[in-house]
C-alpha positions, 0 to 999 in steps of 0.5 A: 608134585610142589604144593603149588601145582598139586593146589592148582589141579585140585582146585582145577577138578573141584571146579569141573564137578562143581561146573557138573552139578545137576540143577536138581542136585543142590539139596541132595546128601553127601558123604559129609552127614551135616551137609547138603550139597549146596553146604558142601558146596559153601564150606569148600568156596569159604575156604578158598575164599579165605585163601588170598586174603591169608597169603597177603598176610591178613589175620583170621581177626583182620579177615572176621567174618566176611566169610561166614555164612551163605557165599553161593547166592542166587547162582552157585556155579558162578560163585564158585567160579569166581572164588576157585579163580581167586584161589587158584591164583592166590596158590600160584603166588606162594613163595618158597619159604613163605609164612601164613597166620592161620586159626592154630598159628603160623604156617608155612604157605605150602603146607596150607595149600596142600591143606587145601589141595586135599580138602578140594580132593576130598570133597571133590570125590564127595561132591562126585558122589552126591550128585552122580558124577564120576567118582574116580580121582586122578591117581597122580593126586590121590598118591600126592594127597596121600603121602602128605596125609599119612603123617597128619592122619592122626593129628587130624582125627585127634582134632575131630578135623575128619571121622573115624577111619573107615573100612577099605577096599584096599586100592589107592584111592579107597585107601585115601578115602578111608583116611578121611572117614569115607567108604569108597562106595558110600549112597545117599540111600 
């Protein structure tokens, strides 16, 4: 699965969980100790946020930092809406060989959308998990995420970027999980 493609259905099931947050849900834990929903939430809507603007070829300083602080506003749902729209558009337009400025330097385009691709997976299952939805991941995704990450696991936790590796279960996506620092059957309580 291309980077564009495997982008575009993660950011289209972040989507649908976000669409599926209860109204009561926004203050509930998630799997990510330092965030409520609604945090979780932001942090996921910032960084598509930051997307379009980075691969029309902006700079972290010309972008600033219009995209810090609360993005949801009075209606969550709508807000990620727009910015998952925004990105998923921006993530079919990479061209091959394309090149992006980000916070470490120069990247290839698609390496930043599977960045992203599997932080909407990630938080998708935590976003599932924080506000009772289905938690099961598309396996076609899990093994597409996992296959880019176990090569970057290491760099990532040295970079304090995830947790320490968790204990797993063994399946598939319990595997994935455990490499992003989470337990397959983590519970706000």
């Amino acid at each position: 699965m291309d980077a564009r493609t495997l982008h575009r259905a993660t950011v289209d099931r972040w989507q649908q969980l976000l669409d599926g947050v209860p109204d009561d849900a926004w203050a509930a834990p998630t799997p990510c100790a330092e965030w409520d929903v609604r945090a979780l939430v932001n942090h996921v809507v910032g960084e598509e946020l930051w997307l379009p603007p980075l691969l029309a070829g902006r700079t972290i300083a010309e972008v600033g930092d219009r995209f810090d602080g609360d993005l949801l506003g009075a209606d969550p749902k709508a807000a990620g809406r727009r910015a998952a729209g925004a990105a998923a558009e921006a993530g079919e337009g990479v061209a091959d060989g394309q090149r992006v400025q980000l916070s470490y330097g120069e990247e290839a385009a698609s390496e930043y959308l599977m960045q992203l691709a599997a932080d909407h997976l990630v938080h998708g299952w935590d976003l599932a998990a924080a506000s009772g939805q289905d938690r099961r991941l598309d396996p076609e995704l899990v093994d597409a995420v996992a296959a880019w990450f176990r090569d970057r696991e290491d760099m990532y936790r040295a970079g304090n970027a995830i947790g320490p590796r968790a204990t797993s279960a063994g399946d598939p996506q319990a595997e994935l999980l455990a490499a992003f620092g989470r337990t397959a059957d983590w519970s706000p309580g």
